[in-house]
N, C-alpha and C positions, 0 to 999 in steps of 0.2 A: 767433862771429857778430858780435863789435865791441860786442853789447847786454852790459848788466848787473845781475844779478840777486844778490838777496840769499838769506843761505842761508832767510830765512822764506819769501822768494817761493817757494822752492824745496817748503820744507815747507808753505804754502797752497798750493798748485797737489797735491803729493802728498793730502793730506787729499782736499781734491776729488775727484781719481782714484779715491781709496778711498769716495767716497761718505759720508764724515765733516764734517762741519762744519768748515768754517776755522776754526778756535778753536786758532789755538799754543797758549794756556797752558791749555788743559783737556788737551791733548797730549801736549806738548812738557817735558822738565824739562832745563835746563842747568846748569851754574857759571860761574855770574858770570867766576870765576877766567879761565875760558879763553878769555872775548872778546876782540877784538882790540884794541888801542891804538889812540884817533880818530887818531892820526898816520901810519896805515900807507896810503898813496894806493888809489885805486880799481884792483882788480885788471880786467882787458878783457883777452879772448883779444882776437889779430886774425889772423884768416883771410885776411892776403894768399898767403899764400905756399903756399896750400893752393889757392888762387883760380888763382895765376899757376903754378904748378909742377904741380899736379893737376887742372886744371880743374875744382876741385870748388868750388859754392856751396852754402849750409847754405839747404835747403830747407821743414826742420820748425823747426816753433815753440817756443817754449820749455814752453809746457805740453801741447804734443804731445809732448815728448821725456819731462816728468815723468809721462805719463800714460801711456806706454809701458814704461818702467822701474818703475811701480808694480803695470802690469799683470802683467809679468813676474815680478815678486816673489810677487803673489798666485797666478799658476799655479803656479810653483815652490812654492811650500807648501802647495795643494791637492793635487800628484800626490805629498808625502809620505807 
């Protein structure tokens, strides 16, 4: 979509979906170890060529898409 999100945005927007508090670190646990180095540039998709070659524009939002993908997750392990 050209936008850029981080992966917290990503897990505050899931939390939400689930109807949990945005609280990463009540959450969340990482390793430090595996963050990225401040030198690596900002990753952006860009959707020209999906625009010009498919006519396709990106219609959902970003936490329309993590609310959808969360949703999903949760049916899938209620009908286990």
């Amino acid at each position: 979509t050209g936008n850029t999100y981080s992966v917290r945005d990503f897990v505050i927007e899931a939390l939400k979906a689930a109807n949990l508090e945005p609280d990463v670190e009540k959450y969340v646990e990482y390793d430090k170890l595996m963050i990225r180095p401040a030198e690596v540039d900002t990753l952006v998709g860009d959707p020209k060529k999906a625009n010009i070659n498919l006519n396709w524009f990106a219609t959902t939002k970003f936490a329309e898409l993590v609310a959808l993908m969360v949703n999903n997750d949760i049916e899938l392990e209620s009908s286990k």
